[in-house]
py3Dmol code that shows the C-alpha trace and the ligand (Angstrom):
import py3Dmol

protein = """\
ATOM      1  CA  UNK A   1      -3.378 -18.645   5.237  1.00  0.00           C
ATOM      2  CA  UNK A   2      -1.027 -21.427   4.599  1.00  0.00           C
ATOM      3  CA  UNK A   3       0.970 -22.426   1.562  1.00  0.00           C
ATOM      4  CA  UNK A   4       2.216 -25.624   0.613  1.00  0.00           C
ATOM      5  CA  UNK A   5       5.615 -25.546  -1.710  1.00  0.00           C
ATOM      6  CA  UNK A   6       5.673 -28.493  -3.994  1.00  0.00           C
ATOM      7  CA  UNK A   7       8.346 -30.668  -4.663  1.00  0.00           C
ATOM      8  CA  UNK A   8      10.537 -29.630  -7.804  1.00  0.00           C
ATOM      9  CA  UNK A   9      12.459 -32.740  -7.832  1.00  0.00           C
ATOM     10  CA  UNK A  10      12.175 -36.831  -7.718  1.00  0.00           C
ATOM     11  CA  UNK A  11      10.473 -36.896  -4.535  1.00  0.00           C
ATOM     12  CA  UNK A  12      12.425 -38.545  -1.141  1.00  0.00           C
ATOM     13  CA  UNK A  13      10.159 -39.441   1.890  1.00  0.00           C
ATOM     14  CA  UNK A  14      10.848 -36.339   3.826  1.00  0.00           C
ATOM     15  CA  UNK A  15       8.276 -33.830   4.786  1.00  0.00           C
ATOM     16  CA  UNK A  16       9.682 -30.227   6.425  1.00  0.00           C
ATOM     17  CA  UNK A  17       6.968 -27.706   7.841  1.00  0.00           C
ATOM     18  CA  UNK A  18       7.222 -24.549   8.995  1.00  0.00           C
ATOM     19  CA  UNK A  19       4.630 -23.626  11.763  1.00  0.00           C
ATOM     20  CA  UNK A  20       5.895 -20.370  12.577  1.00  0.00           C
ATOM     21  CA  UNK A  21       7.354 -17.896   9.975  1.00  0.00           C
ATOM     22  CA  UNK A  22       4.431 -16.086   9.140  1.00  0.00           C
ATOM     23  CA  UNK A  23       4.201 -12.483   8.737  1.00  0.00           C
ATOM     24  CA  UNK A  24       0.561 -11.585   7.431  1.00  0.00           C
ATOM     25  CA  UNK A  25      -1.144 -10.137  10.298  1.00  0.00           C
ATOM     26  CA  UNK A  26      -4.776 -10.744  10.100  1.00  0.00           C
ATOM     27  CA  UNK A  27      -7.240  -7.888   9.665  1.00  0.00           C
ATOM     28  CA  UNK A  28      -9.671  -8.982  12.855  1.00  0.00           C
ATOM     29  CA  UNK A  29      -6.456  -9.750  14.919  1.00  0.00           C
ATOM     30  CA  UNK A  30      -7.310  -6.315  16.680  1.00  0.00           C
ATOM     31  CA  UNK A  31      -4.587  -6.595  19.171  1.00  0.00           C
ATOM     32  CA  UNK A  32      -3.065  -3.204  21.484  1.00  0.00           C
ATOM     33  CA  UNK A  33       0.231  -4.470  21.941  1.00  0.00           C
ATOM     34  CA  UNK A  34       2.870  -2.787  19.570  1.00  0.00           C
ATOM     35  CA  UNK A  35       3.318  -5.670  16.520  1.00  0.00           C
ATOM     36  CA  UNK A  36       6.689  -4.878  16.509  1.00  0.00           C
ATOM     37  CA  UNK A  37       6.473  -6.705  19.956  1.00  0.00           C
ATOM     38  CA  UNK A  38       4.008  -9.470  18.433  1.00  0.00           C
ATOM     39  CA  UNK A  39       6.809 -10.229  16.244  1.00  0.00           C
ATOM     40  CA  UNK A  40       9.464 -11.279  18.332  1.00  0.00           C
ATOM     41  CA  UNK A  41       7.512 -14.426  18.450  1.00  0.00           C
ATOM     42  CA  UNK A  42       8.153 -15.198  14.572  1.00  0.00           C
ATOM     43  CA  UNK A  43      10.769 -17.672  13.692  1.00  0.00           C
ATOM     44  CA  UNK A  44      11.181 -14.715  10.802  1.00  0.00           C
ATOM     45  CA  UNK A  45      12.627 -16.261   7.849  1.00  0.00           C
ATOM     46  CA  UNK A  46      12.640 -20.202   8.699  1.00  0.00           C
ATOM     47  CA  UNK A  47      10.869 -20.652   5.324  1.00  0.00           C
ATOM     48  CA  UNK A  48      13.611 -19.057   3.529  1.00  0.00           C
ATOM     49  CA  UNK A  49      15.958 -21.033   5.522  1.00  0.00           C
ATOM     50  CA  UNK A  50      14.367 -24.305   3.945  1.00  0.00           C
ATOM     51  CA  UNK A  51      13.181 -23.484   1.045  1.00  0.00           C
ATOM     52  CA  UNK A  52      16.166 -25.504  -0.725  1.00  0.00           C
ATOM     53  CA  UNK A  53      14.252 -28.472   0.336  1.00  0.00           C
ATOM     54  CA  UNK A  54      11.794 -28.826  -2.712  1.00  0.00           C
ATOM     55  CA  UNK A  55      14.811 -28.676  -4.976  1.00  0.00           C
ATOM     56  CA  UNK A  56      15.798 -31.727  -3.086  1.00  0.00           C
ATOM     57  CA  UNK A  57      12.362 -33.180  -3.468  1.00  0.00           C
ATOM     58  CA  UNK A  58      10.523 -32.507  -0.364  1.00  0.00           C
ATOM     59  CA  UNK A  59       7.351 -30.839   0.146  1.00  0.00           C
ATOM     60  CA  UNK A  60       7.864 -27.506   2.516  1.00  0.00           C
ATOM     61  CA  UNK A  61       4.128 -26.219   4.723  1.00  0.00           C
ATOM     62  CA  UNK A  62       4.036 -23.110   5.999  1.00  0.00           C
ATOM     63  CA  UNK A  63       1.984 -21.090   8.222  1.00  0.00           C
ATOM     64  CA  UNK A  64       1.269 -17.575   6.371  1.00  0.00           C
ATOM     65  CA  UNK A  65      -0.680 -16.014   9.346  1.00  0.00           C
ATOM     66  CA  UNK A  66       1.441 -15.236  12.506  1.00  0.00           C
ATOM     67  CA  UNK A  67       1.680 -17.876  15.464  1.00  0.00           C
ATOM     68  CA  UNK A  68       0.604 -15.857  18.733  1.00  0.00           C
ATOM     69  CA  UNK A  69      -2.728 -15.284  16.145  1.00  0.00           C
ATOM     70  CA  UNK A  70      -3.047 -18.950  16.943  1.00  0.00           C
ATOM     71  CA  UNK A  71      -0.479 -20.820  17.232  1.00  0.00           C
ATOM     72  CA  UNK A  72      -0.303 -24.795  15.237  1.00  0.00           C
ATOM     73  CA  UNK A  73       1.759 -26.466  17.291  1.00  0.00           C
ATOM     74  CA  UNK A  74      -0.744 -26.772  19.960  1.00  0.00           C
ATOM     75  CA  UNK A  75      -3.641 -28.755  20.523  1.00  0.00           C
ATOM     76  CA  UNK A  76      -6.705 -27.637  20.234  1.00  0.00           C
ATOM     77  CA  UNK A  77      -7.760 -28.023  23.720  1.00  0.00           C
ATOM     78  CA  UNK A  78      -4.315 -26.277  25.109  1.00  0.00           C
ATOM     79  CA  UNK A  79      -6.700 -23.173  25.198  1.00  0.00           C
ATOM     80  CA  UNK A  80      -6.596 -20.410  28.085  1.00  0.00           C
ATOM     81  CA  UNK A  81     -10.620 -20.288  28.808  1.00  0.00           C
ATOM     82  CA  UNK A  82     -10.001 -16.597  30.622  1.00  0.00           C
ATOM     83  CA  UNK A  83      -9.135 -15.300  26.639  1.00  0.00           C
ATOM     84  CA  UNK A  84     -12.839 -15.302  26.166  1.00  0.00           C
ATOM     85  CA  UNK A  85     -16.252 -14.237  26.908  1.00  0.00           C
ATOM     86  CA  UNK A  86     -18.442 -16.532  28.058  1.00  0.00           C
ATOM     87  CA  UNK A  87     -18.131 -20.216  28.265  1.00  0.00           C
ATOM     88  CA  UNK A  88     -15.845 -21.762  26.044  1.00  0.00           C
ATOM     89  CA  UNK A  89     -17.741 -24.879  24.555  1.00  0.00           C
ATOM     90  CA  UNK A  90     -14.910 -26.794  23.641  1.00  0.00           C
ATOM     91  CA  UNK A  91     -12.846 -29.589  25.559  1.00  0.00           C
ATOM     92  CA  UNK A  92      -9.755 -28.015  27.532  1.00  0.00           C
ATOM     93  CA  UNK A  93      -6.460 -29.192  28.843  1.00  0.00           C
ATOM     94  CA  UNK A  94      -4.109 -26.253  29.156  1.00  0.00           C
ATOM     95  CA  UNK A  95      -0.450 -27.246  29.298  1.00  0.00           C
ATOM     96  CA  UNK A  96       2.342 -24.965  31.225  1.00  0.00           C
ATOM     97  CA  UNK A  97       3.110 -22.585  28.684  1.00  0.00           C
ATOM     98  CA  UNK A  98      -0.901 -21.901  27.720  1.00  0.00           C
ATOM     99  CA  UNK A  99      -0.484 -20.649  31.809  1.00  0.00           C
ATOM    100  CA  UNK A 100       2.091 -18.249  30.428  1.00  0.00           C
ATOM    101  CA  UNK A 101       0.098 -17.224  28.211  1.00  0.00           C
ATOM    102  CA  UNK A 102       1.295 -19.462  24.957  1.00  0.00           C
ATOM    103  CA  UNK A 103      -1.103 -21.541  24.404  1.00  0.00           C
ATOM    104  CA  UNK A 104      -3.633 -22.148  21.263  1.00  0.00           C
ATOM    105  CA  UNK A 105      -3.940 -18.315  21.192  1.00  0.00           C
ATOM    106  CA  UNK A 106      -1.664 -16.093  23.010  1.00  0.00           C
ATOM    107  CA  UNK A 107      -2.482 -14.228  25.520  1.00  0.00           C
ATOM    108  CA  UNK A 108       0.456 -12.301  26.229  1.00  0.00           C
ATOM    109  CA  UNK A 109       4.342 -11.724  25.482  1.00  0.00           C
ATOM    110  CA  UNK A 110       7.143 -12.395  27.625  1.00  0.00           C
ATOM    111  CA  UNK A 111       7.864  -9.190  29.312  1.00  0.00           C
ATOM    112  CA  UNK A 112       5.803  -7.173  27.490  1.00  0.00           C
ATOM    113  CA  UNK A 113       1.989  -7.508  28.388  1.00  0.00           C
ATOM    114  CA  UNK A 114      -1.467  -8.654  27.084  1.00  0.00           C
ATOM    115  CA  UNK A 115      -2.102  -9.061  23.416  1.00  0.00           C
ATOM    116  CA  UNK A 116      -5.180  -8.099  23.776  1.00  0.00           C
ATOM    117  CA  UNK A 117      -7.402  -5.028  25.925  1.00  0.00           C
ATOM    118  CA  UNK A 118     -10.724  -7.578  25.331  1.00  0.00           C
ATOM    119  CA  UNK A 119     -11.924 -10.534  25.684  1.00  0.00           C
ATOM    120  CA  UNK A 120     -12.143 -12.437  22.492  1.00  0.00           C
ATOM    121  CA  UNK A 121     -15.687 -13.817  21.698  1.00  0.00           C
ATOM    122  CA  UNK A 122     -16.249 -17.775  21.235  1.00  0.00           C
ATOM    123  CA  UNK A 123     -16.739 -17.142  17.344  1.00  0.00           C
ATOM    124  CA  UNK A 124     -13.960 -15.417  16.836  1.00  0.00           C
ATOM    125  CA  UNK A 125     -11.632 -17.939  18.032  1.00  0.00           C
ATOM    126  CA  UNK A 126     -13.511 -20.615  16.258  1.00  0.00           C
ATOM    127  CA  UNK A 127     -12.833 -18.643  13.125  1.00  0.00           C
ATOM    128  CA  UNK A 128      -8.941 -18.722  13.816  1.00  0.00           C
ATOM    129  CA  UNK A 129      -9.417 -22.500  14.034  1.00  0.00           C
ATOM    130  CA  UNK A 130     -11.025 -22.875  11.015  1.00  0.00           C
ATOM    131  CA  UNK A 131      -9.589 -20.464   9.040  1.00  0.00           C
ATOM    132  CA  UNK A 132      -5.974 -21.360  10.068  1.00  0.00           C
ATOM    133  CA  UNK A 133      -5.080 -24.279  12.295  1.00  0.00           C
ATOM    134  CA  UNK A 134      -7.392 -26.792  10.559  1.00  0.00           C
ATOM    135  CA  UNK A 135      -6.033 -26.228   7.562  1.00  0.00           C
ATOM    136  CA  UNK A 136      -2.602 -26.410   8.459  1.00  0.00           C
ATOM    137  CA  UNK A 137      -2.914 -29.649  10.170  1.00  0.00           C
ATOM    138  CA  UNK A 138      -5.173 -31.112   7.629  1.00  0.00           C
ATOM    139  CA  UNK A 139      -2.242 -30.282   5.049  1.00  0.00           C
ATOM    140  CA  UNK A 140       0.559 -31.649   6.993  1.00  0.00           C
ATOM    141  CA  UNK A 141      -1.400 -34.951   8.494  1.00  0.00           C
ATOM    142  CA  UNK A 142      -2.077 -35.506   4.164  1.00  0.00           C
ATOM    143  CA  UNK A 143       1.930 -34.775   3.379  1.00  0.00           C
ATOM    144  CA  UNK A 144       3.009 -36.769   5.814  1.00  0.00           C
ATOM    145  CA  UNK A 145       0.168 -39.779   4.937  1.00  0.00           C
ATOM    146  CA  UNK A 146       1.081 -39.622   1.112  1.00  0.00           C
ATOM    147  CA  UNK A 147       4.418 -39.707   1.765  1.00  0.00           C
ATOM    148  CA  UNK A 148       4.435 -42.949   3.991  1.00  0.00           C
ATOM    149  CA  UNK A 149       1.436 -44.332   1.292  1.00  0.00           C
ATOM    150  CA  UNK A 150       4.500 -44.043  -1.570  1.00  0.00           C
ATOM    151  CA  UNK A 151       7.737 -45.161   0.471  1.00  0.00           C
ATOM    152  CA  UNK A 152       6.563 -46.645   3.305  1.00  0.00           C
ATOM    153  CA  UNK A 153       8.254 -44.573   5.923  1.00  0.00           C
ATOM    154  CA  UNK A 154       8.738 -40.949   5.755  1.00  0.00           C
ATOM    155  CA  UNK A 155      10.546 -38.103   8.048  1.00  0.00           C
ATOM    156  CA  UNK A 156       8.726 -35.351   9.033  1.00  0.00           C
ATOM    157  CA  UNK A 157      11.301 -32.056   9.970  1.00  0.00           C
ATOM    158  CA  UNK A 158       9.528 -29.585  12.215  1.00  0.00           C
ATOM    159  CA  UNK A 159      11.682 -26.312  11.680  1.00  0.00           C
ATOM    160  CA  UNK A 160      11.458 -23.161  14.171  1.00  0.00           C
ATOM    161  CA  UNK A 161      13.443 -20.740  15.154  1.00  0.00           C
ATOM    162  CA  UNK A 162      14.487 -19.628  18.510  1.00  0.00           C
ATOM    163  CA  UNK A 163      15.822 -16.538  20.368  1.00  0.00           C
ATOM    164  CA  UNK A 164      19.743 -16.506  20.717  1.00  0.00           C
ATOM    165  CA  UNK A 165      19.530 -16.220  25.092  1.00  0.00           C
ATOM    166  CA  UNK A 166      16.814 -17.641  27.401  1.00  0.00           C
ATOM    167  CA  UNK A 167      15.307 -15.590  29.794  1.00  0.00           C
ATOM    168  CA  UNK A 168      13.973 -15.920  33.629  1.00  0.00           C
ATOM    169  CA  UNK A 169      10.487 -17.552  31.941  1.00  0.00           C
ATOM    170  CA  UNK A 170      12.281 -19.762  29.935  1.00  0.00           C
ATOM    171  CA  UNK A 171      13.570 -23.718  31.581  1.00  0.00           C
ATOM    172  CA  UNK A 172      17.050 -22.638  30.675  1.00  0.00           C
ATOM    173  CA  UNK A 173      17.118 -19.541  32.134  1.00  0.00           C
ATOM    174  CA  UNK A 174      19.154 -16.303  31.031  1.00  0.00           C
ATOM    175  CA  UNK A 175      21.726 -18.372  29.229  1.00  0.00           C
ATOM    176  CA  UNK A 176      22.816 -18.389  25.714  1.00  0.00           C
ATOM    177  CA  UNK A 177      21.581 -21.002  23.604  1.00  0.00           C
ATOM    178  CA  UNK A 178      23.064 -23.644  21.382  1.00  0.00           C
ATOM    179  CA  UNK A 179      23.387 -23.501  17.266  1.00  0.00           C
ATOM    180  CA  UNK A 180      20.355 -25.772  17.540  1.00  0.00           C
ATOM    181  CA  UNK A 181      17.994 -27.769  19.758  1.00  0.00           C
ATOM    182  CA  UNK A 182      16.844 -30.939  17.985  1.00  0.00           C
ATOM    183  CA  UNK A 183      13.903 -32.377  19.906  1.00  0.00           C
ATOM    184  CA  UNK A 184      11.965 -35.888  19.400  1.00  0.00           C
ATOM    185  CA  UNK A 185      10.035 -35.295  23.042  1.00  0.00           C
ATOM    186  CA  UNK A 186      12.466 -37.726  24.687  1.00  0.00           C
ATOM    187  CA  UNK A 187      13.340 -39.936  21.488  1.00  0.00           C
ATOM    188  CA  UNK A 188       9.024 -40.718  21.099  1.00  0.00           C
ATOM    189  CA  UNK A 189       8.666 -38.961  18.038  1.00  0.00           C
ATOM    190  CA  UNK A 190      11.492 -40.332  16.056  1.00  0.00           C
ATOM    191  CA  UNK A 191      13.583 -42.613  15.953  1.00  0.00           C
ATOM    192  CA  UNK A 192      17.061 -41.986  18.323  1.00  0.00           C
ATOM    193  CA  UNK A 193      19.316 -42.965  16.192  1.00  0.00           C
ATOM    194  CA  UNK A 194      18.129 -40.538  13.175  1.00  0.00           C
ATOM    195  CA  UNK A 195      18.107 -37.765  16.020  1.00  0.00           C
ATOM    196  CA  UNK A 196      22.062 -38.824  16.503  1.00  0.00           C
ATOM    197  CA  UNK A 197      22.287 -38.981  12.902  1.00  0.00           C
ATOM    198  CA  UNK A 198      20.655 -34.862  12.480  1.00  0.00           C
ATOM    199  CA  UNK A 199      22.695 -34.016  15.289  1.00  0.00           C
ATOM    200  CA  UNK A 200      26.029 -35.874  14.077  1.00  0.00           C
ATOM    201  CA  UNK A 201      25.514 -34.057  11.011  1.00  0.00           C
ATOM    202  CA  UNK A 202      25.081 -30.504  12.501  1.00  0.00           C
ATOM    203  CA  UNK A 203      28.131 -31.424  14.598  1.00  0.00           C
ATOM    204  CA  UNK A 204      30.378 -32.203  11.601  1.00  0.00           C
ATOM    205  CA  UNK A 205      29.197 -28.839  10.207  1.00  0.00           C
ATOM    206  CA  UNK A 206      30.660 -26.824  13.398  1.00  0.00           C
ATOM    207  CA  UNK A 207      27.706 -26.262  15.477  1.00  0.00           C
ATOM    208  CA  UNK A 208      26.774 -26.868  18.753  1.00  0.00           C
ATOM    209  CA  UNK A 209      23.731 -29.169  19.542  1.00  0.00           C
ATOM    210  CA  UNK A 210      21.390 -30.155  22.411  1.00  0.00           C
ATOM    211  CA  UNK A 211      18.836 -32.559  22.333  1.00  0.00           C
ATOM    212  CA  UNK A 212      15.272 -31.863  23.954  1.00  0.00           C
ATOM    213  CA  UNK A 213      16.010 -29.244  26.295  1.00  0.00           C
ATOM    214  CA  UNK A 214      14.359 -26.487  26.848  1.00  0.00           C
ATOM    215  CA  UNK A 215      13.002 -27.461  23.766  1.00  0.00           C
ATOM    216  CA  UNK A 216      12.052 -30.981  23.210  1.00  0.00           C
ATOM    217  CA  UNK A 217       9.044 -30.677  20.472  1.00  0.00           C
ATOM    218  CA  UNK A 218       5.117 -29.725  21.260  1.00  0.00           C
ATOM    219  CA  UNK A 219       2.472 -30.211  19.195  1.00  0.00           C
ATOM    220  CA  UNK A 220       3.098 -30.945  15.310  1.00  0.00           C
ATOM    221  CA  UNK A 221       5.896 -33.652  16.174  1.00  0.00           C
ATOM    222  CA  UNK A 222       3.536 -35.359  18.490  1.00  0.00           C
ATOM    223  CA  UNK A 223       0.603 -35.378  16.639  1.00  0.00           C
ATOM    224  CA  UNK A 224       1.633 -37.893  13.546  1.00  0.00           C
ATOM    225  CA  UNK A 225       4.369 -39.200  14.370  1.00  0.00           C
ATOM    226  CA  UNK A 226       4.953 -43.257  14.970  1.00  0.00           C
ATOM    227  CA  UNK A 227       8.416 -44.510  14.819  1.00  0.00           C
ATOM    228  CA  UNK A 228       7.506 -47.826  15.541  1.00  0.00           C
ATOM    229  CA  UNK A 229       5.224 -47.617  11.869  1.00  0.00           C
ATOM    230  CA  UNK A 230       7.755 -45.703  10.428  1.00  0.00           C
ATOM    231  CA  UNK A 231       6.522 -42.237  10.755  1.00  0.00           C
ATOM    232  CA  UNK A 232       9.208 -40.567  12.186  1.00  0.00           C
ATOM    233  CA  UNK A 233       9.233 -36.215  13.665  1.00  0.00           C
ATOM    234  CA  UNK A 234      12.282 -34.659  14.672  1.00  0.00           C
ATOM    235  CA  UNK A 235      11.996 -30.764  15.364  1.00  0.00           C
ATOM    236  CA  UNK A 236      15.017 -28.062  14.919  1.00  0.00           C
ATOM    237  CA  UNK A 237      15.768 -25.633  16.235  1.00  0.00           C
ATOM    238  CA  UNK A 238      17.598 -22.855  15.136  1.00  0.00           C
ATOM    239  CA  UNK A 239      19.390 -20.369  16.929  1.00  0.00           C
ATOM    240  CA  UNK A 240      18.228 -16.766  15.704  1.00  0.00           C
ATOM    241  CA  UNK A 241      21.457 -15.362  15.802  1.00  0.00           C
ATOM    242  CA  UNK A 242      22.899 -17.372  13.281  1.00  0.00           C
ATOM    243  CA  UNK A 243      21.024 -15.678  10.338  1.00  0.00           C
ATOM    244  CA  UNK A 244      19.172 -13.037  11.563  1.00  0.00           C
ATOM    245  CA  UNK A 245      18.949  -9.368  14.067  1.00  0.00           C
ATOM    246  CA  UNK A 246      16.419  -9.988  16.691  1.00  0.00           C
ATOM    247  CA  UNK A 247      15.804  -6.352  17.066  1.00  0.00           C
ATOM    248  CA  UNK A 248      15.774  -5.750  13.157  1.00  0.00           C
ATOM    249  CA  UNK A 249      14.413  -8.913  11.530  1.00  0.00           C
ATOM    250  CA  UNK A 250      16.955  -8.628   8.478  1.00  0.00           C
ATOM    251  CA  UNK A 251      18.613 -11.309   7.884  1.00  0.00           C
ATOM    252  CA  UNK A 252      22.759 -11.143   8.653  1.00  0.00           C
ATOM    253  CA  UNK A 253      25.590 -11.780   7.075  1.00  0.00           C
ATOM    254  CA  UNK A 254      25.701 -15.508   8.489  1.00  0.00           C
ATOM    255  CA  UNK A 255      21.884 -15.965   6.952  1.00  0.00           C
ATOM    256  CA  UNK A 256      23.788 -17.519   3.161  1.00  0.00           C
ATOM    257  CA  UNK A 257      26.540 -19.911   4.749  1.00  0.00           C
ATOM    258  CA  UNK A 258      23.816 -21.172   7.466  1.00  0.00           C
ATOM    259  CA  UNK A 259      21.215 -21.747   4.305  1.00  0.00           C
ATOM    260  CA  UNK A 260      24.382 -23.784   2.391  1.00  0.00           C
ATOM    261  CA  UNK A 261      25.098 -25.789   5.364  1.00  0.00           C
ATOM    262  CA  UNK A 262      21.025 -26.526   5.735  1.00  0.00           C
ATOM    263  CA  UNK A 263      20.817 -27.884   1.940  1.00  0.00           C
ATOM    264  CA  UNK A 264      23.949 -30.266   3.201  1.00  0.00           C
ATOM    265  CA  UNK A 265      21.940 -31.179   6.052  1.00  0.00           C
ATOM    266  CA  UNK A 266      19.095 -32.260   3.881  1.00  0.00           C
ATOM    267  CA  UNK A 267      20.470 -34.013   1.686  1.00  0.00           C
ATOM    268  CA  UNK A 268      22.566 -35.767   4.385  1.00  0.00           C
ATOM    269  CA  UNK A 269      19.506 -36.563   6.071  1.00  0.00           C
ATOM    270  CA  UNK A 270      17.809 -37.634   3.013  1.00  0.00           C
ATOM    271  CA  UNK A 271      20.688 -40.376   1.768  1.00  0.00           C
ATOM    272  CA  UNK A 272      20.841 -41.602   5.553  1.00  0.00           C
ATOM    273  CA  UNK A 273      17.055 -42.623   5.386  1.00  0.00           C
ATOM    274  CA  UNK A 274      17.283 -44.278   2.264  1.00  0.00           C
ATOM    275  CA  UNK A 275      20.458 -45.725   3.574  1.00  0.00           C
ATOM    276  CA  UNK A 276      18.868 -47.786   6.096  1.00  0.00           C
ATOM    277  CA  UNK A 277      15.944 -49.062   3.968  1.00  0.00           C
ATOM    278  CA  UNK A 278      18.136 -50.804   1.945  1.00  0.00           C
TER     279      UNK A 278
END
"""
ligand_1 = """\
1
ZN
Zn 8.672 -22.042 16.444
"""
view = py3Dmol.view(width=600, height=400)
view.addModel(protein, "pdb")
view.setStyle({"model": 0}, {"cartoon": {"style": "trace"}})
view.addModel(ligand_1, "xyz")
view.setStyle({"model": 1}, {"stick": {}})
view.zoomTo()
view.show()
């Protein structure tokens, strides 16, 4: 359920993951809403997007099952207890969004309804844990460690996708949105200075960039990140309409320059860290 693309090159001490792009719908998902409807909540193709990055000798994780299945970049106790039957035996702390339904597992879509016409049962969403978040955390937790065991620092890039307008749900509100949203949860994830580096970069490339808002990072930039040891998370990002149709899922005509800019990106971000070791 995940997949881990090696490195094809001399490895740098950058990790990128990619919580959200799957596609592979589980068999016991048993959901009633439409899927075409589950999927608006795919960051559909971010894989693609980055998959220059192991020619450029970075490890790229990604999530094969999709994210309202469960979802990786929340913790495990950011769980809505009224998604299941019974009493949920597990610690919980439910953050704002798991009250609009995003949390570990999705309850519902924006707009469109509940996911499910049930109420899941304890095992079952102790399977989707085990089956799926575990293992995606355990992999990027050991990328990120091995990385930092060889260079002694390493850069962990958190890569989403996100809908080209807001809505009245959303903190930005029906607006459109930036090229791309770089967040470092208020500059304690990463170091500031490589988040004005990323963003400099995207800048000098012709987009438009915001820092942390509405999007400032959630769960996977939190959860190993350290500046002050040198473990640094920065999350992007990117605006759907760039590269793909939100209605369609195909990838546009923009989807090839936006991938040729991203390799630039890496590589910029890539000579920048081993810049400042020296
Ligand atoms: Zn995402």
């Amino acid at each position: 359920m995940i997949r881990i693309e090696d490195p094809t090159a001399a490895r740098v001490p950058l990790v990128f993951d990619s919580p959200h792009s799957g596609s592979a719908y589980p068999d016991d998902f048993d959901h009633v809403l439409d899927r075409a409807v589950l999927r608006q909540s795919e960051d559909a193709h971010i894989e693609a997007l980055f998959g220059h990055v192991t020619a450029q000798g970075a490890p790229l994780l990604h999530a094969e099952f999709p994210r309202c299945y469960i979802d990786p970049n929340r913790a495990l106790a950011d769980f809505d207890v009224a998604l299941v039957e019974g009493d949920w035996p597990h610690p919980v702390e439910p953050g704002d969004k798991t009250g609009r339904g995003m949390g570990l597992v999705w309850r519902r879509m924006r707009g469109s309804g509940d996911i499910y016409d049930r109420r899941l049962s304890v095992a079952e969403v102790e399977r989707r844990i085990e089956s799926c978040w575990k293992p995606y955390h355990a992999a990027l937790s050991s990328l990120i460690d091995e990385t930092q065991e060889r260079f002694g620092r390493v850069w962990h890039i958190n890569c989403h996708s996100m809908p080209e307008m807001g809505d009245e749900t959303t903190a930005d509100g029906p607006v459109a949105r930036p090229d791309f949203i770089l967040g470092d949860r208020k500059g304690t994830t990463c170091d500031p200075a490589l988040t004005e580096f990323a963003r400099s970069v995207l800048e000098e490339l012709g987009y438009n960039v915001v820092l942390n808002f509405p999007y400032a990072g959630v769960e996977l930039v939190r959860a190993y990140s350290a500046p002050d040891e040198s473990r640094h998370s920065l999350q992007v990002e990117v605006n759907r309409k760039l590269y793909m149709n939100e209605i369609t899922f195909e990838r546009n005509d923009g989807f090839e320059t936006l991938r040729q800019h991203l390799v630039g990106f890496t590589r910029a971000l890539s000579q920048e860290f081993a810049r400042r070791e020296g």
